[in-house]
C-alpha positions, 0 to 999 in steps of 0.5 A: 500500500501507497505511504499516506503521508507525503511530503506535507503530512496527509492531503486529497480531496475532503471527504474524499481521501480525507474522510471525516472518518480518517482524520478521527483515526489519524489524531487517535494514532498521533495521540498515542506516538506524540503524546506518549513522553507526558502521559507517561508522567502521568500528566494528560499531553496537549495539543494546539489545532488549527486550520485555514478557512476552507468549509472542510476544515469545519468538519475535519478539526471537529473530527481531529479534536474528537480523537484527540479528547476521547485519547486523553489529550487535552486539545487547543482549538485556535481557530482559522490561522496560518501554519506558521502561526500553529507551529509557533503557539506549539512552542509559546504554549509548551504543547506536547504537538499540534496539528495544521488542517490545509491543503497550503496552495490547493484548490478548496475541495482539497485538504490536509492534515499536518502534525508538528512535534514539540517545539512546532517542528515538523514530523521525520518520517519515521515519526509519520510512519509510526502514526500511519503503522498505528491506524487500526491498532486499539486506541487509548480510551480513557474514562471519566476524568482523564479524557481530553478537555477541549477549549478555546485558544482565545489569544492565539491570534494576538500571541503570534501578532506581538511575536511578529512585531517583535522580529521588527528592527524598526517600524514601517511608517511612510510605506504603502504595502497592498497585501494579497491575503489569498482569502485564506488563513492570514486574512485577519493577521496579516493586514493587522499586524503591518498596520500595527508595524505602521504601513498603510495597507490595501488588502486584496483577496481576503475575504475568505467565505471557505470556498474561495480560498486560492481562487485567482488571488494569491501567492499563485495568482498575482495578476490582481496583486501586480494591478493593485498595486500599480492603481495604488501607487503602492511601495511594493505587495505581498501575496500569500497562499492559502495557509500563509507559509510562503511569500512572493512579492510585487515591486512599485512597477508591478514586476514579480519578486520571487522567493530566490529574489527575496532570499537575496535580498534578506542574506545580503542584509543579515550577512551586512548585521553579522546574523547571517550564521557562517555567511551561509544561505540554504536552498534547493536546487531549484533555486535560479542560478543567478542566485548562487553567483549574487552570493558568491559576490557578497561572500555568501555560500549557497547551500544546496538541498533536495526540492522540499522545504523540509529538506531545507529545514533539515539542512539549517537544523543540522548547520545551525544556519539562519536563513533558507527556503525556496524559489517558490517563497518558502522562506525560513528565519530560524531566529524567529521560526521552525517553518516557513513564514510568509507574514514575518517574510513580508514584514522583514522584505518591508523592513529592508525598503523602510530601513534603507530606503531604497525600492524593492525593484532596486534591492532585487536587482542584487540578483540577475535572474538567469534564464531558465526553462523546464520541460516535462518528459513524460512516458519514460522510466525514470527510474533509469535517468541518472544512470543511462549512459547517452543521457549523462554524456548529453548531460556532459555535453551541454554543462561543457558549453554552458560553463559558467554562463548556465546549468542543467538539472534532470529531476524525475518525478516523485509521483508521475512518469516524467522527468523534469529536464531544466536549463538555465543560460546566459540567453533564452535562445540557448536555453530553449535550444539546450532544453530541448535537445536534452529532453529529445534525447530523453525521451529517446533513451528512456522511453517505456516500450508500448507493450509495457506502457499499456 
């Protein structure tokens, strides 16, 4: 049988995969792997859940926190807020763990569930697979008084806020910031807490009604924000997705700034302050190329990880490093965070264009943005792309005439019959070319026959 968890915890379509009847039995499971070290004392474990405003989550949190009572934990009910702000509150609070119910950037007929451990750091996969080997065992059932009591986390919202506004080196006044808010989980925190830092704030996309979460708004969707903040005349705008775990931003010309691009900007600036942990950023191999060498100028060392947040948080956890994230806005501040944060990354992009006084088109042109393209090659074994002998000669082939100005990575697929085929260059022309000769040649080599393919 398929592993439930993937990447993020457990995610499909509500009342689909993701039955009420599943998120009962998931929370009685984590109960008894991540409660044990307390109940074990003889004290009664808890737990903070959350869930962004998708209508699944309704009944999916009432199924998680029934299964977490009737097991003896002592349950957290925070509401509508961001992962991020779940995962701090599992720290301030001194939980046992938590759990996240969203399905991140997704559409609003899916959803998920994500568990934390102690702290507000994410699950290793052992842990997940000692949850899932525990689904259909005897759950823990306790009587009478040592069943779980369930209440209102009512300052959750406003414990996160104040955490924020105290990563701030300064405030924010004279900045007009629009905020696409995805009509998801950082609605009601985002738009406060900037205005809070004092900015003036438009806010788009946050109106959440739990069924138009990600629909045309957001960090996946930034027409709307790039308009806005051009008929605004604003300093620059933030989108978030759905559970506000990434950022991507928009300068004054409504010109996008992606997650390589911000990360440029926030290493430059930490190494500048001396907080910058051995002048090191990490990030996966996906990151643009133009990244690598705007850091190598300032005396940076890019870091280089599989693609996955997780692997990034892994790789900071072990180097004690500061800073990491992802191309598509994932960005990790381990001083004030154990997971992405797309609230506390747009406060700190803000921070930058107030503190220096500089526009964010001009602090993102620190990087120059190499040329990239990406082919999908579907209908071939990938299991035999990184040791097929005509593919890593055309490999070889085209780093030896892409030198320095270019790259080439080949990713199979983690869930499909594809490998991912991306060139980057010093032009499009050349990296259109390339890409296209390579996924020629890998399709050619590593295509399933037709009898096997049917």
């Amino acid at each position: 049988m398929a592993r439930l968890f993937g990447t993020d915890g457990v995610r499909g379509l509500a009342n689909g995969l993701l039955t009420a009847e599943l998120a009962l039995q998931l929370a009685q499971a984590a109960a008894v792997v991540l409660g044990h070290e307390r109940a074990a004392n003889g004290t009664r474990p808890r737990a903070v859940v959350a869930r962004d405003p998708r209508a699944s989550g309704e009944f999916i949190a009432a199924a998680v926190e029934a299964g977490l009572s009737s097991s003896g934990i002592d349950v957290y009910d925070a509401g509508v807020l961001p992962t991020p702000a779940a995962a701090y509150l599992i720290a301030d609070l001194d939980a046992d763990f938590g759990v996240m119910i969203s399905a991140s950037h997704n559409p609003a007929p899916d959803n998920g569930i994500k568990f934390f451990a102690r702290g507000g750091q994410k699950l290793p996969d052992e842990v997940e697979d000692a949850i899932e080997a525990q689904l259909g065992k005897e759950p823990a059932r306790p009587v009478a008084g040592d069943v779980g009591r369930i209440q209102r986390f009512s300052d959750a919202e406003d414990r996160y806020i104040v955490h924020l506004l105290g990563t701030l080196p300064h405030r924010l006044e004279g900045l007009k910031v629009v905020l696409d808010c995805a009509h998801g989980a950082a609605s009601g925190c985002s738009p406060q807490v900037f205005a809070s830092a004092g900015a003036e704030v438009v806010v788009i996309g946050a109106e959440p009604d739990g069924l138009n979460i990600n629909d045309g708004v957001g960090s996946t969707h930034l027409g709307q924000l790039k308009e806005a903040v051009v008929k605004h005349g604003a300093d620059f705008g933030i989108a978030h997705d759905g559970d506000a775990d990434r950022c991507l931003a928009v300068d004054h010309e409504g010109n996008e700034v992606d997650g390589d691009q911000i990360m440029a900007i926030l290493a430059l600036a930490l190494k500048k302050s001396g907080k910058l942990k051995d002048d090191v950023l990490v990030a996966t191999v996906m990151s643009n190329l133009g990244l690598k060498i705007a850091l190598r100028d300032a005396g940076i060392t890019l870091r280089e990880t599989a693609v996955g947040d997780r692997y990034v948080l892994e790789a900071m956890r072990d180097g004690g490093f500061s800073l990491g994230g992802e191309q598509s806005g994932h960005v990790i501040f381990s001083d004030y965070a154990t997971t992405g944060d797309g609230v506390l990354t747009g406060l700190q992009i803000a921070a930058q264009v107030a503190g220096t006084g500089r526009t964010l088109k001009d602090l993102a042109g620190a990087m120059t943005k190499l040329p990239q393209l990406m082919i999908n090659v579907k209908g071939v074994d990938k299991s035999r792309a990184a040791t097929d002998e005509g593919v890593a000669a055309a490999v070889a082939a085209a780093e030896l005439e892409l030198g320095d100005t270019g790259r080439v990575l080949l990713r199979p697929s983690g869930t499909e019959a594809l490998v991912r085929v991306m060139v980057e260059a010093a032009d499009m022309e050349t990296a259109t070319r390339i890409c296209t000769e390579l996924a020629g040649v890998v399709e050619d080599r590593l295509a399933i026959p037709h009898e096997l393919a049917l």
